[in-house]
Backbone bond lengths (Angstrom), bond angles and torsions (degrees), N, CA, C in turn:
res aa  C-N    CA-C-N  psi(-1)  N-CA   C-N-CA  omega(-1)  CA-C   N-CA-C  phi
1 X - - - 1.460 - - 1.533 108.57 -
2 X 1.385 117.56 119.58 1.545 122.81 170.27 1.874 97.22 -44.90
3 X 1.500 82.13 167.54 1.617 106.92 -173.82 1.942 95.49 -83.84
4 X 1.578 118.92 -32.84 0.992 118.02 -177.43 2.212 112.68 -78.20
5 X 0.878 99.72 -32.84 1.512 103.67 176.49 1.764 109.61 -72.86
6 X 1.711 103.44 -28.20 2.003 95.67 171.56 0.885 99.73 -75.05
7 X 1.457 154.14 -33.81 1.259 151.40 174.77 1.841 116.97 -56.74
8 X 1.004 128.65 -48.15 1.155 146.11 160.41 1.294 89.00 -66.25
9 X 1.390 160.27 -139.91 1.196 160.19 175.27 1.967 97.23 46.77
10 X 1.025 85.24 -74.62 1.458 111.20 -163.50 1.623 107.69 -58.06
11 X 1.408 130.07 -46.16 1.295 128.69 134.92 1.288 144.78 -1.51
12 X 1.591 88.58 -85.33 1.458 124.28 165.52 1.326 111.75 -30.73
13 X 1.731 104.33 -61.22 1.819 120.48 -161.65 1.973 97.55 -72.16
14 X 1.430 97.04 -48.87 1.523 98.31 174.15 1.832 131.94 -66.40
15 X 1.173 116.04 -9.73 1.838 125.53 169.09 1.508 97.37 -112.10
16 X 1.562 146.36 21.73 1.157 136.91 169.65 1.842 89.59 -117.62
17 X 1.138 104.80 -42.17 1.746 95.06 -166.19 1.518 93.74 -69.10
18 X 1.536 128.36 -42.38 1.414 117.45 163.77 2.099 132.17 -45.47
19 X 1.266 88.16 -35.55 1.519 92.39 167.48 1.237 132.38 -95.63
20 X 1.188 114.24 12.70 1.539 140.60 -178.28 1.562 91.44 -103.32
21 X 1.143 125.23 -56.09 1.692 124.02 -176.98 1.498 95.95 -34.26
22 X 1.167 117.90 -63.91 1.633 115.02 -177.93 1.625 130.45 -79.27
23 X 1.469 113.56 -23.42 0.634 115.29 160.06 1.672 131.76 -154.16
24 X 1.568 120.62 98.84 0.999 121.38 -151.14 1.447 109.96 -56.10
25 X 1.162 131.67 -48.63 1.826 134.13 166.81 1.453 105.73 -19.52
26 X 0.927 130.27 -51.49 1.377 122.34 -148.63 1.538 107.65 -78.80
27 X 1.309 102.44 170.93 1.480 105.44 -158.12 1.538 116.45 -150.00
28 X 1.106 156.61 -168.76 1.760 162.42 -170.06 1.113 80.53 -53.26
29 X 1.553 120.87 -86.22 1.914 136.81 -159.33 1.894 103.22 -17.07
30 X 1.523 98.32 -46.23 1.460 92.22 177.65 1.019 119.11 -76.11
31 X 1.237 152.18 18.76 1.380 135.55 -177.62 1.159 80.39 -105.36
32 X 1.414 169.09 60.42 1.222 160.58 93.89 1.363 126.78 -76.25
33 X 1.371 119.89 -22.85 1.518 138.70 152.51 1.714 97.36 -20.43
34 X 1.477 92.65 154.29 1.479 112.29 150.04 1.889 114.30 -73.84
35 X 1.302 123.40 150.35 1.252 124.98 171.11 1.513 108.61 -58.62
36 X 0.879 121.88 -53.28 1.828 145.55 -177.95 1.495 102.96 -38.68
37 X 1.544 122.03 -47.28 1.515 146.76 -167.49 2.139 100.18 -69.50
38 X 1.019 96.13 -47.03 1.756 120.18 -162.31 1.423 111.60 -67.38
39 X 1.491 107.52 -14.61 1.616 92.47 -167.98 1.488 132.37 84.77
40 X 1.368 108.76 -8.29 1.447 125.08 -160.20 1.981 104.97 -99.30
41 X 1.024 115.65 96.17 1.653 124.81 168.39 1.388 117.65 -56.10
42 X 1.371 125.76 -168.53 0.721 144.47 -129.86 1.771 89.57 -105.93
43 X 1.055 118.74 -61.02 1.529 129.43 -150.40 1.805 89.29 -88.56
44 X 1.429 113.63 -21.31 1.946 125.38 168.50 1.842 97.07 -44.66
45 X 1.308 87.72 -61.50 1.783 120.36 -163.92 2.100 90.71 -51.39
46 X 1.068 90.63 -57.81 1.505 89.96 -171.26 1.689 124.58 -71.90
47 X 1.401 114.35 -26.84 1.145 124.47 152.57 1.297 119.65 -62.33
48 X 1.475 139.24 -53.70 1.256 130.31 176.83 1.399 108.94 -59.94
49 X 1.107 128.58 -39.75 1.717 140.00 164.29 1.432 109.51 -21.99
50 X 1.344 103.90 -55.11 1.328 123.18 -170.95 1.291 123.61 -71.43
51 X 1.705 104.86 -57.17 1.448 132.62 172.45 2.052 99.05 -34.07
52 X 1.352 85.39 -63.42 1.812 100.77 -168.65 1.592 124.34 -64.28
53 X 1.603 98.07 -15.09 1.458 110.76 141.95 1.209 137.82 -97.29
54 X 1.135 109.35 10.97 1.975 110.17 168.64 1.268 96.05 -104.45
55 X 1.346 137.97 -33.50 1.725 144.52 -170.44 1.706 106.57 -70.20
56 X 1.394 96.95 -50.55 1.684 104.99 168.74 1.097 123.40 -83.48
57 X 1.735 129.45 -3.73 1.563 122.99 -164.36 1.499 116.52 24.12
58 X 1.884 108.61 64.13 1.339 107.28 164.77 1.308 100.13 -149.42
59 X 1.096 117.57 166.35 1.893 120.22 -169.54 1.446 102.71 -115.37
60 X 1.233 122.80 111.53 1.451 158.05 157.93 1.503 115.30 -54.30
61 X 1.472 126.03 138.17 1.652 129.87 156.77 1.760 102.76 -73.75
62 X 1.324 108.58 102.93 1.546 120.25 152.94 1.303 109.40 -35.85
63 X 1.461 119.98 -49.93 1.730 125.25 -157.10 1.643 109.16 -69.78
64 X 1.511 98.28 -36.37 1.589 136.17 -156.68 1.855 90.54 -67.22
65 X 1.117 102.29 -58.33 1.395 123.42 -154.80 1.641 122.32 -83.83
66 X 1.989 90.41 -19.03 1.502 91.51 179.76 1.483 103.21 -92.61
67 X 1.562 122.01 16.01 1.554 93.28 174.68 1.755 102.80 -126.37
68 X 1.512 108.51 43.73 1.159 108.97 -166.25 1.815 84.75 -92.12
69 X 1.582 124.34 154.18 1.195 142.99 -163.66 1.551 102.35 -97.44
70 X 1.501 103.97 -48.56 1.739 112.90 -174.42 1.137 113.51 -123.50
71 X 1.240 119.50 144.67 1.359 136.34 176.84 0.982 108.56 -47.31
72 X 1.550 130.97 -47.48 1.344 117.66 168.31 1.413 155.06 -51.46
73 X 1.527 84.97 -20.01 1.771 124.46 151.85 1.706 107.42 -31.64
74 X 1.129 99.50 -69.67 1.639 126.09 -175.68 1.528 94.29 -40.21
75 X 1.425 102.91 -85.87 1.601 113.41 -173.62 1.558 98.80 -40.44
76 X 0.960 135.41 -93.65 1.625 125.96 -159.03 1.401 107.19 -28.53
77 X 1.403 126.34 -72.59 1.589 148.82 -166.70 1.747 75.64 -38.49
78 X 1.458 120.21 -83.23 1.618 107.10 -142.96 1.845 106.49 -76.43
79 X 1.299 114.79 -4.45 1.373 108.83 178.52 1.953 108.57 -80.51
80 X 1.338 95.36 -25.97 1.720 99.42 173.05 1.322 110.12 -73.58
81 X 1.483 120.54 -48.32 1.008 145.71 156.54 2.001 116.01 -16.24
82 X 1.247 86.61 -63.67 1.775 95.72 -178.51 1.340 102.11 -94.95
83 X 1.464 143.58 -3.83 1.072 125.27 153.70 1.393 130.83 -74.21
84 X 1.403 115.85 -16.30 1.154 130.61 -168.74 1.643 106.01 -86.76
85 X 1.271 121.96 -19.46 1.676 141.97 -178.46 1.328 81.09 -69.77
């Protein structure tokens, strides 16, 4: 496994165990959802923020990140993010 797919991996596993908190059904398919769609608030948004910087040991824009629309937002932002470490 590339160093870039554990990273994505690692993502992935970390914004699904967050959307499972609310709703265990859900599954990959959703991380393409809108945030708005998910159930996921404000302080959700800021915890996974967080989560995805202790998993990656890299420091993220909070500001940057809280007005991302899709989850997939997330994944790109912190996979550039940890490549750049």
């Amino acid at each position: 496994m590339s160093e870039i797919s554990d990273i994505e991996s690692r993502i992935t596993d970390t914004m699904l165990a967050k959307l499972r908190e609310r709703d265990p059904s859900l599954g990959p398919d959703d991380l393409t959802r809108p945030v708005a769609d998910l159930d996921l608030d404000s302080l959700d948004l800021v915890e996974l923020h967080q989560q995805l910087e202790r998993e990656l040991q890299v420091k993220g824009d909070l500001q940057e990140t809280a007005g991302f629309a899709f989850l997939d937002d997330f994944s790109n932002y912190f996979v550039k993010l940890a490549n750049r470490e």
